[in-house]
C-alpha positions in Angstrom: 9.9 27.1 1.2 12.5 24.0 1.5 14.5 23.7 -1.7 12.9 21.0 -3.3 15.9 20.1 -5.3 14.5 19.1 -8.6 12.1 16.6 -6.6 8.8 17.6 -4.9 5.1 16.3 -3.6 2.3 17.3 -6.1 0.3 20.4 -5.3 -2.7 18.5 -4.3 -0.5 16.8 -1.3 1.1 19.8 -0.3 -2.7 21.3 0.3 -3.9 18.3 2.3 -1.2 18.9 3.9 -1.6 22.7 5.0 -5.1 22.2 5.5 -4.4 19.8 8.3 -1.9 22.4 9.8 -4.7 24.8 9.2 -7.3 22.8 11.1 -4.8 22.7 14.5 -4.1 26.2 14.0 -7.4 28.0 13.6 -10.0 25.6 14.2 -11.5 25.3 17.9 -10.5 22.6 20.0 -11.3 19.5 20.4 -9.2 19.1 17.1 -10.3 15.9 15.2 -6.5 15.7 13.5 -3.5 17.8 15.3 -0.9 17.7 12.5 1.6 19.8 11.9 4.3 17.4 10.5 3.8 18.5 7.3 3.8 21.7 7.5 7.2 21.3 9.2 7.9 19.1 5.9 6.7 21.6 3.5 8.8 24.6 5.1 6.6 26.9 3.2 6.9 30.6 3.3 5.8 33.0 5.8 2.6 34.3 4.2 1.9 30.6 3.4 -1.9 31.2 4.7 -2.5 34.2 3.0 -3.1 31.7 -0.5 -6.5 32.1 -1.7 -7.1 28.0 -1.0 -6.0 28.5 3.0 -9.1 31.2 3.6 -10.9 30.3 6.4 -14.3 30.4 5.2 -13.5 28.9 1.6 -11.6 25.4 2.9 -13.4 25.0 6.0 -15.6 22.2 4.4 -12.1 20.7 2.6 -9.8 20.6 5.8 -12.9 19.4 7.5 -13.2 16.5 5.0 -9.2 15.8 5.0 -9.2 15.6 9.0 -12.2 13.4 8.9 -10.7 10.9 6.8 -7.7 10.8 8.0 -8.5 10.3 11.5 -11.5 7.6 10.3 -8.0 5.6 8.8 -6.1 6.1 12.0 -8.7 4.8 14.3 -9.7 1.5 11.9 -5.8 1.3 11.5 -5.8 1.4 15.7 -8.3 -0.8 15.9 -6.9 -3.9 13.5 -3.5 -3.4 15.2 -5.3 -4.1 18.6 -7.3 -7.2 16.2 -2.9 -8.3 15.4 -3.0 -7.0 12.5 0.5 -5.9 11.7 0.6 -4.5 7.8 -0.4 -0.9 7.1 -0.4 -0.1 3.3 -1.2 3.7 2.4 -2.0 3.5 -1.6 -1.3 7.5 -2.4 0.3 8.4 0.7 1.3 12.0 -0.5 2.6 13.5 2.8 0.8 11.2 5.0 2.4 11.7 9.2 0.6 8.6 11.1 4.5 7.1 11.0 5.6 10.4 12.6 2.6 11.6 14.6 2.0 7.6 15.9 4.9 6.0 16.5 3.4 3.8 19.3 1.1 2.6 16.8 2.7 2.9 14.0 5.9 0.7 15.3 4.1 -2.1 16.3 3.4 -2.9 12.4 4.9 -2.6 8.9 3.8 0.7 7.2 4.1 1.0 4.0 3.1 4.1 1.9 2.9 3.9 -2.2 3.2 7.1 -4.6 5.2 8.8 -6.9 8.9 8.4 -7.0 9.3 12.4 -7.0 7.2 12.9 -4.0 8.7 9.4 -2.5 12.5 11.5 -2.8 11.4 14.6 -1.4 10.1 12.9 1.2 12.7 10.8 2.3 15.1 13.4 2.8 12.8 15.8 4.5 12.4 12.9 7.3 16.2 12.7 7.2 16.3 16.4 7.4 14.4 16.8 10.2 15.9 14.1 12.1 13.1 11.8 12.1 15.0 9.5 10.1 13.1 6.7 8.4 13.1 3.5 11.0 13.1 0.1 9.7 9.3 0.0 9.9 8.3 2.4 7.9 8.4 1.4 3.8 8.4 4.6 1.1 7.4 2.8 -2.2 8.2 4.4 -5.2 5.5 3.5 -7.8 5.6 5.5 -11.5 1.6 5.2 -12.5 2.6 7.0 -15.1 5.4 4.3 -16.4 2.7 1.6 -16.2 4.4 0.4 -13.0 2.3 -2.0 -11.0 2.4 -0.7 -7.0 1.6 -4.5 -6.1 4.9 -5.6 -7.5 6.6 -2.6 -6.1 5.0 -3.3 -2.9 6.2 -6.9 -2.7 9.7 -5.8 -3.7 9.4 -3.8 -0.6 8.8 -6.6 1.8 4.9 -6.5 1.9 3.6 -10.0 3.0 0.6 -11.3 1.2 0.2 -14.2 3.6 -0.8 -11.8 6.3 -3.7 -9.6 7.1 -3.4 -6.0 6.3 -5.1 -2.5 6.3 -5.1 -1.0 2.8 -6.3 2.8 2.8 -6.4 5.2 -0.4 -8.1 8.4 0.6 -8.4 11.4 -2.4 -7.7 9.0 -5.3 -10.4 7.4 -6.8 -11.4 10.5 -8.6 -8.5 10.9 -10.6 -8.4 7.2 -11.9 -11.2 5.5 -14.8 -12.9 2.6 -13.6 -11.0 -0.2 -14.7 -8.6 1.0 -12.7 -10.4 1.3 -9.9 -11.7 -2.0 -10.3 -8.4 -3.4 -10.9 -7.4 -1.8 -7.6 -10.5 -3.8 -5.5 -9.7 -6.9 -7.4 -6.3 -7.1 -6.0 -6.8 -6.1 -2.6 -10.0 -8.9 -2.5 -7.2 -11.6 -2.5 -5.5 -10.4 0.3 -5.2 -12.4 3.6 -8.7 -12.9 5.0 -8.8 -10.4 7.8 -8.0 -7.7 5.5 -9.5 -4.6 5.3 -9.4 -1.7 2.7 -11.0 2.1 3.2 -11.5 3.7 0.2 -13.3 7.1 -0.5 -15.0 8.4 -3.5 -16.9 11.1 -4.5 -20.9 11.1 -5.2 -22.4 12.2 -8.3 -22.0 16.5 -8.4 -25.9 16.2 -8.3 -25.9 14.5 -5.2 -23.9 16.9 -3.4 -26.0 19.3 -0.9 -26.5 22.1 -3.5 -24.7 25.2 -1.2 -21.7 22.8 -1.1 -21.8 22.1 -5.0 -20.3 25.7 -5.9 -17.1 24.5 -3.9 -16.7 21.0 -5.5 -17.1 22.6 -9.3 -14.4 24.4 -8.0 -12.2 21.9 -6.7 -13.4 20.4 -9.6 -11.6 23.2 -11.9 -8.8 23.0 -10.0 -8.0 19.7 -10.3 -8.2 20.5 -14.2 -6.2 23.3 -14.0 -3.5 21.2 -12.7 -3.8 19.0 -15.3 -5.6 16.4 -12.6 -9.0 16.3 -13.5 -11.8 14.8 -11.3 -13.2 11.5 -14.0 -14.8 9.4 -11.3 -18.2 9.8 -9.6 -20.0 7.3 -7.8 -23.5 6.6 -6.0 -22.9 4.2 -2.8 -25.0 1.8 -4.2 -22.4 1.5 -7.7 -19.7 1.4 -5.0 -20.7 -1.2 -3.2 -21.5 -3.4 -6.3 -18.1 -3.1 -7.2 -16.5 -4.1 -4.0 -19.0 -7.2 -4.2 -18.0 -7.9 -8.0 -14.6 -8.0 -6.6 -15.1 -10.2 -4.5 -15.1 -9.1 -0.8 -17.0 -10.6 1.6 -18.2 -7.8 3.7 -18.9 -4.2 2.2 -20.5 -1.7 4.1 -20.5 2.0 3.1 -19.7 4.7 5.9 -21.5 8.2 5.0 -19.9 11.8 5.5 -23.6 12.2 8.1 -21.8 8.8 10.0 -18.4 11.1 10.2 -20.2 14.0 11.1 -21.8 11.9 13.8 -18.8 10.6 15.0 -16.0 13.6 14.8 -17.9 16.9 14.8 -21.2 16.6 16.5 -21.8 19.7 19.6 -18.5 21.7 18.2 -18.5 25.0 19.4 -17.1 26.5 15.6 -19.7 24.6 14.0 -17.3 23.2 11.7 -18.6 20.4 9.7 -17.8 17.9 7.1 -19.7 18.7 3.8 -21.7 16.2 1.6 -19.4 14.6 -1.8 -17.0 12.3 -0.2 -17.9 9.0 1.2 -15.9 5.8 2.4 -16.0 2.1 0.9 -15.0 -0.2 3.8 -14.4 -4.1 3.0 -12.9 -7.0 4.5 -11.7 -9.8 2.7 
């Protein structure tokens, strides 16, 4: 693997990120992501899907769900750039490629992708590295949670335009924050620029999961504690949508993992499949 140099992505960013690889590599065709940017980022070793996460039949429900949600965010993001909407902010980016994989989308706005200053580094001088540089469009915000920094200042020191319309998308995170935190997150992005838009995910209750998938998410689950990340956050749609509300958006609608199912894996000939747990918040201001 790359020399990270005293700097490097967290291990839950460097498996989103092999699972998408994974998903182009062994999965059948029509691929619902085709990314191997970061795997080219990550440089990881030879055996790299021999690790007991990469088996096939163990992640095939988690790359499903990390392809499915990423392409959900590309499409809206498509679809509000067509709607002249021209401010992209990724809240969690990790090692996020729309900038790289999309540049004919992605250079007609102002991307701008918010997490940790280590992973922030790393990342800039992979791009550098592998000579696609870092064009004037694309933002890396360095944001220490940790530090008590707040990403909305960091974001405005970084050029980000309140005045105008954006896309906001945090995918993966809501689980590892409380609450308030996650309320304080909705709160700010309700007084955006009417237009906006924000997709969120979140995870249901472990007893709403479909009970052969909830074996995996204790797992995961484990995992996450393992690495000192532990899942705290749970939430029915109906609780999700009452806080989007309470924040104040004007329009809340809740997108199921059936409706990505539906729309991203319906008559594949693998049978792969997006498993029950995560869901998607989508608001506009």
């Amino acid at each position: 693997m790359h020399d990270k140099q005293n700097t490097e992505p967290d291990h839950t960013a460097i498996r989103v990120a092999l699972w998408r690889a994974l998903h182009a590599q062994i999965d059948s065709p029509p691929h619902v992501l085709d990314d191997e940017v970061g795997l080219r980022l990550i440089d990881p070793d030879d055996d790299w899907r021999q690790r007991p996460d990469m088996d096939p039949k163990f992640s095939s429900g988690f790359r499903a769900s990390i392809v499915a949600r990423a392409r959900f965010t590309e499409d809206l993001v498509t679809e509000q750039v067509d709607n002249d909407v021209t401010q992209y902010v990724i809240l969690g980016a990790g090692l996020d490629t729309f900038a790289q994989r999309r540049p004919e989308i992605a250079s007609r706005i102002r991307v701008f992708e918010v997490d940790q200053p280590s992973t922030q580094a790393w990342k800039r001088q992979r791009l550098i590295d592998l000579g696609f540089g870092i064009p004037d469009w694309l933002h890396l915000v360095p944001v220490d949670f940790e530090a008590g920094w707040s990403w909305w200042e960091q974001l405005k020191d970084a050029g980000f335009d309140a005045s105008r319309p954006a896309v906001v998308v945090s995918t993966g995170v809501t689980q590892y924050l409380t609450n308030d935190a996650i309320t304080a997150t909705l709160r700010q992005v309700a007084k955006l620029a009417p237009g906006s838009t924000l997709a969120m995910t979140f995870l249901l209750p472990f007893e709403l999961a479909e009970p052969e998938e909830r074996s995996k998410v204790d797992t995961a689950g484990k995992g996450a504690r393992a690495s000192g990340t532990p899942f705290i956050s749970f939430f029915t749609p109906r609780e999700m949508l009452e806080l989007a509300r309470e924040a104040g958006f004007q329009e809340v609608r809740h997108v199921s993992s059936s409706d990505l199912n539906q729309r991203y894996f319906t008559g594949r000939p693998d049978g792969l499949c997006l498993p029950s747990g995560e869901e998607f918040l989508v608001t506009t201001t």
